[in-house]
DOMITOR-783691 format. One record per residue (C-alpha): x, y, z. Coordinates in steps of 0.2 Angstrom, whole numbers, plus 5000, padded with zeros to 4 digits. Example, Ala and Ser with C-alpha at 12.3 -4.5 7.8 and 13.67 -1.06 7.14 Angstrom:
BEGIN
506249785039506849955036
***
This chain:
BEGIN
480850335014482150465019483750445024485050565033486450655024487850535016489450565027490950535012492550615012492350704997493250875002494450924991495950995003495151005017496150885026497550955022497151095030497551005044499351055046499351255052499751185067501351245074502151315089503251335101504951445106506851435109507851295117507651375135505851435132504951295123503251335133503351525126503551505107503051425094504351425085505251265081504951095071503351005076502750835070500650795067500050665080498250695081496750745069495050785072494050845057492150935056491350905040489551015035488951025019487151115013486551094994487151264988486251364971487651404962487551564952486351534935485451374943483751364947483551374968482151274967483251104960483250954969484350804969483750614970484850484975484050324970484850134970484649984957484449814959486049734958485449574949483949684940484649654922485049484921483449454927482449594920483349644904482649804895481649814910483049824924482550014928480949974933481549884949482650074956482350134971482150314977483350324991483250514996483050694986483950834994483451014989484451164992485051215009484851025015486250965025487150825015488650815024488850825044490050715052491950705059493050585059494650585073496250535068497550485083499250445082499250255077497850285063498950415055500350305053499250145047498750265036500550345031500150515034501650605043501850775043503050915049502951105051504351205054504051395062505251515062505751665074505551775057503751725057503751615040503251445041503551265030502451125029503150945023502450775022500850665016499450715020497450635017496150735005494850654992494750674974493150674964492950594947491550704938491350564924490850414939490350544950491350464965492550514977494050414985495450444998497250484991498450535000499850654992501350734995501250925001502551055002501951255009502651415014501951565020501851695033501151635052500751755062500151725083499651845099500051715115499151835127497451765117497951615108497351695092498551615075498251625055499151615041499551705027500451695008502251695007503151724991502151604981500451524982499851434997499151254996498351315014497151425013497451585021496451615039496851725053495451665068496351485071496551455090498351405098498751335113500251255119500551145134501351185151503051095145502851175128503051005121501350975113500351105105498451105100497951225083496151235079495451335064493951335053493851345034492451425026493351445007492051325000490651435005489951554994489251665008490451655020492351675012493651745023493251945023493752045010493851884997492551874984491751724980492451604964491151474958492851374951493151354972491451284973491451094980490550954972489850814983489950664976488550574985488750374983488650305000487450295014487450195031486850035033486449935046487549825056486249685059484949695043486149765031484949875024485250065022484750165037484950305049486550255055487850135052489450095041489550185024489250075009488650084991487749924992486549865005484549805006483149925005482149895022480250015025479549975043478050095038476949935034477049925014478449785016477849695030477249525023479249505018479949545034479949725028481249695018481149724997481149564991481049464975479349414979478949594986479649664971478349564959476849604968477349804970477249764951475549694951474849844964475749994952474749904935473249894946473050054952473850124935472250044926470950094937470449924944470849974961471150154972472250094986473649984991472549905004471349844987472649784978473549664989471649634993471449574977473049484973472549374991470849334980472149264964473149184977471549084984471249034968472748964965473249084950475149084945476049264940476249224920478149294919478849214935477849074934477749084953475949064963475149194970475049104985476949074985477249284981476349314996477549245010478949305018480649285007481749395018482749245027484049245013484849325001484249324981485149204971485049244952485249044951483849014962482449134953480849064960481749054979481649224981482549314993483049504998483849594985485449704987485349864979486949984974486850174974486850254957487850404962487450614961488750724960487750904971488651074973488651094990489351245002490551195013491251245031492651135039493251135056494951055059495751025078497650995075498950915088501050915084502050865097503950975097505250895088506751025088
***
């Protein structure tokens, strides 16, 4: 059962790139210039992320995400593992990462991010404020949204025949990175200005022109979410992001529980894997045939003291409850998280609104 790319925020500075907007001019001709104070209102953010071959590493290296069983080792013990789930493998140039998220005025200030650009007639600029990026812990391999201060300088530079703007390093380092194929474009009153710009220094291939590629720039994904349904709670196609959630296969396998992985499904996958191990049948259609024949006559399972008979009905109306063994119930699973170098390209539409 595969599942689409994981859509977390795990970009390293990439929000922050956010802020090259600037714009407009003088007192009496605002709508020509750009030059002035300006203050974020709006965000709009394009994340793609392929599985990149870092330099030394085998191309042909895949990645699986798999889940456990959130209950597997009070009930299992030493044999909690055996319950995991495959999720997904990615292999190189899969798309992990494909999504955008839009951020208007009132979400930045629930979320306290306020910045402020300033853009001088000498063509330098400043950038002040908070501003949104996620931080990846290697050791857990997950990622989470802080939001820092940021303080940048440089060289702007803009053509307002074509709407062309970059920038550029000023007398010390840029947190920004440098770019010089952004597009500008102010409104008629010169009171609202719209940057957009992509960043393309997490890419190995495609660095700004004349850069040379750094594997120390190279971004790590931390893959620990996936969507999950809003009405079975089960990972899926699409849906909120959540470490946790049920494992659900309509392909047939699961549909005596409601298609849902269940405690009861659980034990007999057991019972079909030692079949078909041993010998004693060559399908999955001959093992739950087989295991209908115990539960005929009237056989229990010897280490959950559960009938067959019982095994074979549909559990999936409740959740498990580890107090509540022979109930049954769907089981909610966790992701077990993979941290996969990735390439990444980010696209960023900025809107300030004139301040001074």
């Amino acid at each position: 059962m595969q599942y689409p790319p994981l859509r977390l925020w795990s970009v390293p500075l990439a929000l922050m790139l956010m802020i090259t907007g600037c714009d407009q001019a003088d007192e009496d001709n605002h709508s020509g210039t750009m030059v002035g104070t300006w203050q974020l209102m709006g965000l709009e953010v394009d994340w793609v992320r392929d599985i990149a071959a870092p330099a030394g590493t085998n191309p042909d290296t895949s990645y699986t995400l798999t889940a456990s069983w959130i209950d597997a080792v009070t009930i299992l013990g030493a044999e909690a593992y055996l319950a995991d789930h495959i999720l997904t493998i990615f292999t190189v140039g899969d798309t992990i990462l494909d999504t955008t998220a839009a951020f208007n005025a009132a979400v930045l200030a629930v979320l306290q991010i306020a910045m402020t650009a300033t853009f001088n007639e000498d063509l330098t600029y400043a950038i002040t404020g908070t501003y949104p990026t996620m931080l990846l812990d290697l050791d857990s391999c997950q990622t989470e949204m802080v939001i820092p201060q940021i303080s940048d300088a440089g060289h702007y530079e803009v053509d307002y025949l074509t709407g062309i703007f970059g920038i550029s390093p000023g007398s010390f380092d840029m947190v920004l990175p440098e770019f010089h194929d952004g597009e500008m474009e102010l409104s008629d009153d010169g009171e609202v200005l719209t940057l957009s710009y992509v960043d393309r220094t997490g890419h190995d291939q495609l660095v700004a022109e004349g850069e040379t590629w750094d594997e120390a720039d190279r971004v790590i994904h931390g893959a620990a979410e996936l969507p999950v349904a809003l009405v079975t709670r089960a990972f899926a196609d699409e849906g909120t992001l959540s470490r946790t959630g049920y494992i659900r296969d309509t392909g047939g396998q699961l549909a005596t529980w409601g298609d849902y992985l269940t405690y009861y499904a659980l034990i007999i996958s057991g019972h079909v894997d030692d079949l078909l191990d041993n010998g004693s049948v060559s399908s999955l259609e001959e093992a739950l045939a087989l295991i209908g024949q115990w539960a005929d006559g009237g056989q229990v399972d010897q280490s959950t003291g559960i009938s067959f008979a019982t095994l074979l009905t549909d559990d999936s109306d409740h959740k498990f409850n580890p107090q509540a063994v022979a109930s049954g119930g769907k089981l909610p699973y966790k992701i077990n998280p993979v941290c996969i170098p990735v390439n990444e390209i980010v696209s960023f539409q900025t809107t300030w609104f004139r301040v001074d």
